[in-house]
C-alpha positions as CSV (number, residue, x, y, z in Angstrom):
1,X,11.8,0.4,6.8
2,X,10.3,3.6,5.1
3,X,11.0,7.0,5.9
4,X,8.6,9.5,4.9
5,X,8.6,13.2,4.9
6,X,5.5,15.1,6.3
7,X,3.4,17.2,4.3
8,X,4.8,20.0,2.4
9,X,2.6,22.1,-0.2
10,X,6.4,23.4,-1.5
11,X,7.2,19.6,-1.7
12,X,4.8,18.1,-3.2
13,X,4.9,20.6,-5.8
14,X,8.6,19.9,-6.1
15,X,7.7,16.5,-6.3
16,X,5.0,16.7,-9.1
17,X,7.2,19.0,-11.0
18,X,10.4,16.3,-11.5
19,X,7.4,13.9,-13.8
20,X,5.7,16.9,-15.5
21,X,8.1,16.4,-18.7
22,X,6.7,12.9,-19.3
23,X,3.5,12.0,-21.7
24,X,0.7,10.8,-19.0
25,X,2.6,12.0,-15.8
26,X,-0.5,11.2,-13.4
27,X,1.1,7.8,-12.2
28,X,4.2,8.5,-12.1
29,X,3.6,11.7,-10.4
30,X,1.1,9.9,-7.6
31,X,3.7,7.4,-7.3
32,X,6.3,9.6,-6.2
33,X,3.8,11.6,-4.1
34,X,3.3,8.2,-1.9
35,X,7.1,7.3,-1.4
36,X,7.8,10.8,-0.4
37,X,5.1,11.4,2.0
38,X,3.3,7.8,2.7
39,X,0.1,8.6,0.9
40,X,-1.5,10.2,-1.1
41,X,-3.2,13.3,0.8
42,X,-6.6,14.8,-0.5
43,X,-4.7,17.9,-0.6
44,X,-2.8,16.7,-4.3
45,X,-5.8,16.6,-5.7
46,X,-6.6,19.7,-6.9
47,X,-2.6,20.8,-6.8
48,X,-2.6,17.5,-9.7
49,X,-5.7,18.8,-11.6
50,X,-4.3,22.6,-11.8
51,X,-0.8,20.6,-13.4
52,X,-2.2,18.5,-15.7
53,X,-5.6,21.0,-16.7
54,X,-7.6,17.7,-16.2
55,X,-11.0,18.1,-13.6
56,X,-10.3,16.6,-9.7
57,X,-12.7,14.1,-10.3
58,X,-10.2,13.0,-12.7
59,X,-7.2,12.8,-10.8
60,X,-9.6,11.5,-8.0
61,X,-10.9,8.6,-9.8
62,X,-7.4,7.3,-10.4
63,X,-6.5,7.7,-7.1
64,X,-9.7,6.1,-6.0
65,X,-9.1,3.3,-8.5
66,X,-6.1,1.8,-7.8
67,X,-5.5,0.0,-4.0
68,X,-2.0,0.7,-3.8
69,X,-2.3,4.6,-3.3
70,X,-3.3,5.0,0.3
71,X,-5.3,7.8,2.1
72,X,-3.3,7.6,5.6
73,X,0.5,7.0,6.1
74,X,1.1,3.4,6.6
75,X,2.8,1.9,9.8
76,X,6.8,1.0,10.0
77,X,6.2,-2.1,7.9
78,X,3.5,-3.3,5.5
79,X,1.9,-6.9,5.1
80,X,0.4,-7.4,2.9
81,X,-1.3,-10.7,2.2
82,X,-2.9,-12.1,-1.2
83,X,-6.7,-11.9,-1.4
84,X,-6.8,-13.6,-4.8
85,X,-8.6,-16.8,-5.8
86,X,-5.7,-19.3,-5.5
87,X,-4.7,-18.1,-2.4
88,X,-8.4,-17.8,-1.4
89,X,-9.0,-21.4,-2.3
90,X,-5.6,-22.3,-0.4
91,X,-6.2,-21.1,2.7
92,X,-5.9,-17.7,2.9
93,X,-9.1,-17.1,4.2
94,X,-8.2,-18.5,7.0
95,X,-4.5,-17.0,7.2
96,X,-6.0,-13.7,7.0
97,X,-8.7,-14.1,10.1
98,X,-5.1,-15.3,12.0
99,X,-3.5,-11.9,11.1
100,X,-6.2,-9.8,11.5
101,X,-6.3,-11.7,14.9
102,X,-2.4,-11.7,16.3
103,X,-2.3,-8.2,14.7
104,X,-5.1,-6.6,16.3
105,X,-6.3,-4.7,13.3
106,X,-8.3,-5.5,10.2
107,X,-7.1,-5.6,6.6
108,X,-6.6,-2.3,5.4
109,X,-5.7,-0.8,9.0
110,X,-2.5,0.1,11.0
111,X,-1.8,-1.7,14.6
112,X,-2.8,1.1,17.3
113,X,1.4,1.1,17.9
114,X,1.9,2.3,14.1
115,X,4.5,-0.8,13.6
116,X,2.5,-2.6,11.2
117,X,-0.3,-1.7,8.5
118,X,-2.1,-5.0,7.1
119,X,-3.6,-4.7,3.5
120,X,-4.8,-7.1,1.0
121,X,-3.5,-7.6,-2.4
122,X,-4.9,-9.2,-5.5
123,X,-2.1,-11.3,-6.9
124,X,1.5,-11.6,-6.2
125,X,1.7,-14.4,-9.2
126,X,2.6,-17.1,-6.8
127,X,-0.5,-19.2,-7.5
128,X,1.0,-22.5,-8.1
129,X,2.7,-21.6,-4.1
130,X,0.3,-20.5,-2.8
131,X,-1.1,-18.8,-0.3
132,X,1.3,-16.0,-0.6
133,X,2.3,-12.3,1.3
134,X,4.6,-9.7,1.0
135,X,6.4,-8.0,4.0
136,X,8.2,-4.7,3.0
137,X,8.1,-5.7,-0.2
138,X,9.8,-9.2,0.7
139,X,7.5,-12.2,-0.9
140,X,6.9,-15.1,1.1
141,X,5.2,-18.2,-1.1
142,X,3.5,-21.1,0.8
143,X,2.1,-19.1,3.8
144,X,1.5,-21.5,6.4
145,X,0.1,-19.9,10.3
146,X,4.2,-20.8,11.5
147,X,5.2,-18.9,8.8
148,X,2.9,-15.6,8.7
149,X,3.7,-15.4,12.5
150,X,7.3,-15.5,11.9
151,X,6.6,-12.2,9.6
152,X,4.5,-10.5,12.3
153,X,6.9,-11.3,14.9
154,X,9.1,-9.5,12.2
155,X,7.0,-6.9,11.6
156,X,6.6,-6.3,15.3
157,X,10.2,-6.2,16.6
């Protein structure tokens, strides 16, 4: 289970400091940012753009770009369940509706306890078992209903 600090202007530019040695540090830097704090605040923007003399539309379209950076802290535990074709075409519509259901929440939303934040993800590279999901970073190949509510009963205790 993740710990995260809160928000911290002195942090975060400790934080960005420990990648600014490395050629194209943006990544890396908003990488770090998320496992110390849970997200990536607007507030790094401009702190990133100063660092790295690129424009905040810049640092914000990178941000923007990739799903894995989030805008919120994410609850206790994260599910996150495979959107892509395979699993699509195996069921994972389906599984996903059932989530979304037991869960309470959409994908891309936290449970109104904070114990569990749902969110799609475009491949695990478990095609040939699929459908597919990853709890906490644990993966979990043919995802049957039994089985995804054995990870939320998981997720939930």
């Amino acid at each position: 289970m993740p710990h995260y600090e809160p928000w911290s202007e002195e942090r975060a530019r400790t934080v960005i400091e420990e990648f600014s040695h490395l050629e194209g540090p943006l990544m890396p830097m908003l990488h770090a940012v998320q496992e110390t704090f849970g997200h990536v605040p607007d507030a790094i923007v401009p702190m990133l753009a100063e660092k790295l003399n690129v424009s905040r539309a810049e640092v914000h379209g990178v941000v923007t770009f990739y799903h894995d950076f989030r805008h919120e802290p994410a609850g206790r535990h994260v599910l996150k369940i495979c959107r892509a074709e395979a699993c699509q075409a195996a069921g994972g519509d389906a599984l996903t509706a059932h989530a979304e259901h037991k869960l309470g929440c959409k994908l891309g939303e936290t449970t109104a306890d904070g114990r569990v934040t749902v969110e799609p993800i475009y491949c695990l590279g478990l095609c040939a078992t699929a459908p597919s999901a990853m709890l906490d970073g644990k993966i979990v190949a043919r995802l049957n209903e039994r089985r995804l509510d054995a990870l939320i009963l998981e997720a939930q205790s």
